[in-house]
C-alpha positions, 0 to 999 in steps of 0.5 A: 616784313622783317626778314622773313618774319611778318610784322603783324601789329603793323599789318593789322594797322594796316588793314584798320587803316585801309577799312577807315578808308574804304567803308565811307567810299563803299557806302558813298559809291552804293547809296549813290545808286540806290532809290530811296525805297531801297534805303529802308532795307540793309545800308549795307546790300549793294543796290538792286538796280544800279541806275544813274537817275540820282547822279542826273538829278543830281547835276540839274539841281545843283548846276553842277557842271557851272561849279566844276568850271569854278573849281576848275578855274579857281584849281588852275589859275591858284597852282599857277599864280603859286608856281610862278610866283612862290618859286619866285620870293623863295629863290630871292630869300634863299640867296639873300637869307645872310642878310638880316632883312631876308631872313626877317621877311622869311620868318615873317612868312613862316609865323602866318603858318600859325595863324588860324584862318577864323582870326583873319576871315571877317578882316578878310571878307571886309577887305575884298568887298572894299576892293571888288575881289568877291569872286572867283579871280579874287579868290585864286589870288587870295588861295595863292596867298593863303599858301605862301607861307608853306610853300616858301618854307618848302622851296626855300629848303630845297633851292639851299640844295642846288649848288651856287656854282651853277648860278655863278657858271651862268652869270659868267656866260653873261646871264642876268639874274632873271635868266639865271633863274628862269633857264637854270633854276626854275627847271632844277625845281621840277620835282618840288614844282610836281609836290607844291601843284599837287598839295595846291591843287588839292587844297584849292579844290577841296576848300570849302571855308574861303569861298563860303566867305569870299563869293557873293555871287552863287552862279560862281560857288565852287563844288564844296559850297555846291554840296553844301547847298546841296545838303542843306536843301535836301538834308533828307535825300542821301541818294542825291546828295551821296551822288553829288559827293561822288561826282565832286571828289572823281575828277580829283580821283582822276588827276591823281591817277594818271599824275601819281608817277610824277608826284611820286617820282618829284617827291623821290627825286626831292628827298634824294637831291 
């Protein structure tokens, strides 16, 4: 609203923008429940009989529960490799970035942000088999890897807000720079930490390219290259296949659910420090 006035180009955006988002969940949510008779009738009705024998079909034949521990595995071990690590190299160029050499090694990490992945994938695929990296640990260093370049661009602009006095105030106090930046530093970047996880562990979660070309091994594929399967082998059976999808994308839903106050309050307390 303006004033008292509504604004009404940009409530009808709005609504358009929400129905974009919502149809594709309805239809998700009720295909899911329906048999495969009932998809002869209107795709719009709403199931006759809301039963689950599709979403248990569903976890038999694709090992669902196997993929979720991948993911969750991959999910994990990627946000921390890149919380610990990330915060890391960009705490190292942002206090150096006077010297020619930091501020080469940061826009040497920035540029790999406009790299497309294809270019790098066969290299890629032949490196890891080379090392014995075609697995699911291999692929959480490589997913830590793949985010380097934009998450130090991001931590890089906030660590330049925090005052070098506090450093400074520490190392007077006796404290080494490794304590200066786990027990002063890294603390101060809690509400970036909350926007780097979330945007990693979502990016991890939902790839779907890296894995296809990283895992060898099927007991090992992730919820993305489940569906995939999944679609591929039963192409014509929408009830399962929509009650796979719903299954992949609620524990996401979940997270950011009882999350949200965090990445919210992180995002809010990023912009105003």
């Amino acid at each position: 609203m303006v004033g008292n006035r509504i604004n009404w180009k940009l409530t009808i955006l709005l609504l358009l923008g929400t129905l974009f988002i919502l149809f594709p969940l309805y239809l998700t949510i009720t295909v899911a429940f329906k048999t495969p008779q009932e998809m002869t009738g209107n795709l719009l009705a709403l199931p006759e009989s809301w039963s689950f024998d599709n979403f248990i079909q569903a976890i038999e034949m694709t090992n669902f529960f196997g993929a979720l521990g991948n993911s969750v595995f991959v999910t994990l071990v990627t946000v921390v490799l890149v919380l610990l690590t990330h915060s890391l190299v960009a705490y190292a160029i942002a206090r150096n970035m006077h010297k020619k050499f930091y501020k080469f090694l940061y826009f040497y990490f920035i540029s790999a942000m406009f790299i497309p992945f294809p270019i790098i994938m066969l290299p890629l695929v032949k490196q890891t088999s080379m090392w014995g990296m075609d697995n699911i640990i291999g692929l959480s260093i490589l997913n830590a890897v793949m985010h380097l370049a934009f998450n130090v661009f991001i931590y890089v602009g906030f660590i330049k807000t925090i005052p070098k006095e506090l450093e400074e105030a520490a190392i007077i106090d006796g404290a080494t720079t490794w304590q200066v930046f786990w027990k002063v530093i890294f603390p101060l970047m809690k509400p970036m930490h909350a926007t780097v996880a979330i945007l990693t562990a979502l990016a991890a979660w939902n790839d779907f390219m890296l894995p296809l070309v990283i895992l060898s091994d099927s007991s090992q594929y992730t919820l993305p290259l489940v569906q995939y399967a999944f679609q591929g082998q039963f192409s014509t059976d929408y009830n399962l296949a929509f009650a796979s999808y719903l299954m992949a994308i609620l524990p996401m839903l979940i997270v950011y659910i009882f999350a949200q106050k965090w990445i919210i309050g992180g995002v809010m307390r990023g912009s105003i420090k």
